[in-house]
N, C-alpha and C positions, 0 to 999 in steps of 0.2 A: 411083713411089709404091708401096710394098710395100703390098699386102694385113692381113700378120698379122708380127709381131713379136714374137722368140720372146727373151730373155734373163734372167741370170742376174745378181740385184742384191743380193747380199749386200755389196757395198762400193760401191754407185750407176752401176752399168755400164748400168742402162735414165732413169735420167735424163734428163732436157734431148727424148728421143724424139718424146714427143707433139708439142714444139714444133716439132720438124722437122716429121715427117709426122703432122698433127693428124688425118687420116682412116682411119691403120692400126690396125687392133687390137691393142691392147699384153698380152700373154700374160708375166706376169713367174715364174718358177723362186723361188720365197718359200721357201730352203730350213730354213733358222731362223733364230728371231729373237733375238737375246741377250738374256740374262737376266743380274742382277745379283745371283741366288739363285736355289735350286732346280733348275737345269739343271747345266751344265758347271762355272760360274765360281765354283765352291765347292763343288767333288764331292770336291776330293781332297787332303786337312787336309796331306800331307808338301810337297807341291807349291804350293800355295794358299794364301794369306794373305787370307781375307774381311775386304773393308776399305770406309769409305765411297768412297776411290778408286777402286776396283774395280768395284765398282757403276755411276759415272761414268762408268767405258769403255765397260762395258757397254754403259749407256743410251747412249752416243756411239756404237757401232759398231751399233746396231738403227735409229738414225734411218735410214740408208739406205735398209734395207728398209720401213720405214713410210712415207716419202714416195715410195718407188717403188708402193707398196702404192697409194698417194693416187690417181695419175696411170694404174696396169693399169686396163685393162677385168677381168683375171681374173688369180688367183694358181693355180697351181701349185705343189704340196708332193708327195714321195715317201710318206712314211710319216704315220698320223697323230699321232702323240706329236711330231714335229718340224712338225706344223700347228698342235699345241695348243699351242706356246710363244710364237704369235702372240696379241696382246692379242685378244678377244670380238669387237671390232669391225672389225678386218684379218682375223680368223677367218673373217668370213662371206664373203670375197671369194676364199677360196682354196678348188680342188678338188684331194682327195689319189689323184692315181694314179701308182702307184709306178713307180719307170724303167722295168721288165722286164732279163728274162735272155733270153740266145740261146742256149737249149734247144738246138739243135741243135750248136750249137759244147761246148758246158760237157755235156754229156751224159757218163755213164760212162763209161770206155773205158780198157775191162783190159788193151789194147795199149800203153797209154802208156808214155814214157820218158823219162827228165830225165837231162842229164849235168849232174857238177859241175865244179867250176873244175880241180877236183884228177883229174879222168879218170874215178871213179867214176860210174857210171848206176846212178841210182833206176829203179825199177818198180814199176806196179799191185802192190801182194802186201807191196811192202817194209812197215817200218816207219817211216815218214815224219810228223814232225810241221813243219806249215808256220806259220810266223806273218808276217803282211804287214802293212805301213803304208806311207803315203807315204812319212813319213821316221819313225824311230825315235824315239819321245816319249812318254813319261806322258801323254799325254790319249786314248790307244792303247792303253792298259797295258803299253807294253814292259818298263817294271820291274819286274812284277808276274808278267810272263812269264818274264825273262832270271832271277827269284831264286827261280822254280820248277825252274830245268833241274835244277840237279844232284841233288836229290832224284828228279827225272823220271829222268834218262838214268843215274842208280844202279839203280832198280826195271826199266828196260825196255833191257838193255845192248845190243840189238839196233838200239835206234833213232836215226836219222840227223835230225838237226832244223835246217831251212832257214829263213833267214828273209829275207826284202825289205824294204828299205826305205833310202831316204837317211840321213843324217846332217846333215841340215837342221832347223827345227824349222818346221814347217804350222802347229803352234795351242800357244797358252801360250808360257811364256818360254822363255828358252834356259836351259842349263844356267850358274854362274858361271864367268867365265873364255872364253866367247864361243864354247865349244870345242860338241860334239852330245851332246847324250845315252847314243848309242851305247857310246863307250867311257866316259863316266861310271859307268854302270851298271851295265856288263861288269868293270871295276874291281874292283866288290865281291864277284864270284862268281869271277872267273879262276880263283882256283888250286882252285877246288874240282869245275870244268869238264875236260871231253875235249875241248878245241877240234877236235881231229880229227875230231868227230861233230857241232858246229857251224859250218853254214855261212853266213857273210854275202854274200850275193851286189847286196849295193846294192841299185838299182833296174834291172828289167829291162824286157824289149820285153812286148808285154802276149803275144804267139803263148808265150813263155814261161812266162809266168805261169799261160796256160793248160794248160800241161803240168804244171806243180807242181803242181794243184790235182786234175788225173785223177791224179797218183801217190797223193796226198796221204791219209796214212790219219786223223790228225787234224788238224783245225787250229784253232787258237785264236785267238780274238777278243775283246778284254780292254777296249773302248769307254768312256770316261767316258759320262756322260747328253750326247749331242752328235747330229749326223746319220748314221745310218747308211752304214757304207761299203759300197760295190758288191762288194769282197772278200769278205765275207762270205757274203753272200747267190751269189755265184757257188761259192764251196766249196760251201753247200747242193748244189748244181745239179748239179755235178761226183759228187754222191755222198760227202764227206767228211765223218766225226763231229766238230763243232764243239762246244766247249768255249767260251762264252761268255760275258760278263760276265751278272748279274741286274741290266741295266739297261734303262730303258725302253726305248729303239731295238731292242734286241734280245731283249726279252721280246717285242714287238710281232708280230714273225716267227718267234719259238720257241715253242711255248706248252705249258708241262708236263703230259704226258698228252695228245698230241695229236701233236706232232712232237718231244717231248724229253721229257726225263726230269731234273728240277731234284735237285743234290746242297748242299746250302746253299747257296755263296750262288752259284756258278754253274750254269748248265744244260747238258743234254748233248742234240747230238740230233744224229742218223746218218742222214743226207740220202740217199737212196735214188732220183736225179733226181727231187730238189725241184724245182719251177721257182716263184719265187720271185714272180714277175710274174701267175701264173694262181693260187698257192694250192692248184695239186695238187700232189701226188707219187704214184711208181710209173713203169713204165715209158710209160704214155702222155706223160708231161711231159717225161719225161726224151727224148723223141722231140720234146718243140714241140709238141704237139697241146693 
């Protein structure tokens, strides 16, 4: 008989629980709730077709979490923009404390070094722009990023830009044709690209990851209105100038005049060991303290 019961039901993974062990404390991860407007699922007019369908999913893919909500003793949520997409009355069951960073791991370090596939080594110093997702998707901004490069890597010919991610799709639909996004998208800018200064390195081991991020001089974060990803908020930590969407998730942890500096409709901010979990930065954070 366990004590306390800790899971994550955004597709009903803490279900059927209570029935088994009716005396443990059900702690459920409420990380959002679907919306059929105003969040994700009609953020983004090229990708997105808002339809009464749509909505339907929607509301079909949030039952989970509101009958998981029914059965918790208590919700858990990271951020609160992705607590307030819970209806008023699952609202009052959820407390928002945000995952945290491992300060001590993600902290600066002008020693770092990344090699690529190609034998080149990145460093602290270089000119590095990172961009990460699970896997490579518009609900990410990867198209938004991939049809920025060549403009980008004209104005900065010094810079080397890395990016992670599978060729799977995690959220929204797939591309037509059943194929990834990836090369859909790269498609439209190929011939106007230095692929020699683009590198797609998949997905990697995360000890890697964390080296990308200590080289890393910007990195971009281009979010639909969705859950915050831990990428992000770990480049803060690392020290790296994030280039961000002006979207709620990541307004929430950027805040112009404070930690960044808003240029229409993105923001800019230059993480100085932010840690992301305490709300300082400086060198005490960027220590864990």
């Amino acid at each position: 008989m366990p004590d306390v019961i800790f899971g994550h039901s955004g597709w009903g993974e803490t279900l059927f629980l209570k029935e088994v062990w009716p005396e443990a404390k059900l702690l459920v991860y409420a990380e959002f709730y679907y919306r059929g407007s105003g969040a994700d699922a009609d953020f983004d007019p090229e990708f997105q077709s808002p339809s009464f369908d749509q909505q339907m999913i929607s509301q079909g893919r949030a039952a989970h979490m509101a009958q998981a909500l029914a059965h918790a003793d208590r919700g858990l949520c990271p951020t609160e923009w992705q607590a307030s997409t819970h209806p008023p009355m699952l609202r009052q069951a959820i407390e928002v404390i945000f995952d945290g960073v491992d300060c001590d791991r993600l902290t600066p370090n002008p020693d770092a070094r990344f090699p690529l596939p190609n034998g080149r080594v990145l460093q602290a110093g270089d000119e590095v722009i990172s961009f990460v997702n699970r896997n490579l998707e518009p609900y990410r901004g990867y198209h938004t990023f991939l049809r920025a490069l060549p403009a980008v890597l004209a104005a900065r010919p010094e810079a080397q830009v890395v990016i992670v991610g599978g060729n799977e799709v995690s959220y929204g639909r797939p591309p037509p044709g059943g194929t990834g996004w990836k090369d859909v998208i790269l498609d439209e800018v190929r011939d106007r690209l230095d692929l020699d200064r683009v590198h797609f390195l998949g997905k990697v081991p995360y000890d890697h990851l964390v080296d990308l991020f200590h080289i890393t001089r910007v990195h971009a974060y281009l979010t639909y209105p969705f859950v915050l990803s831990w990428s992000m908020v770990e480049a803060m930590a690392a020290g790296a100038l994030v280039i961000g969407s002006d979207t709620p998730p990541v307004a929430e942890v950027i805040e112009d005049g404070e930690t960044a500096r808003a240029r229409g409709t993105a923001k800019v901010r230059r993480g100085r060991g932010h840690c992301g979990s305490c709300r300082r930065s400086g060198p005490e954070a960027a220590r864990g303290r």
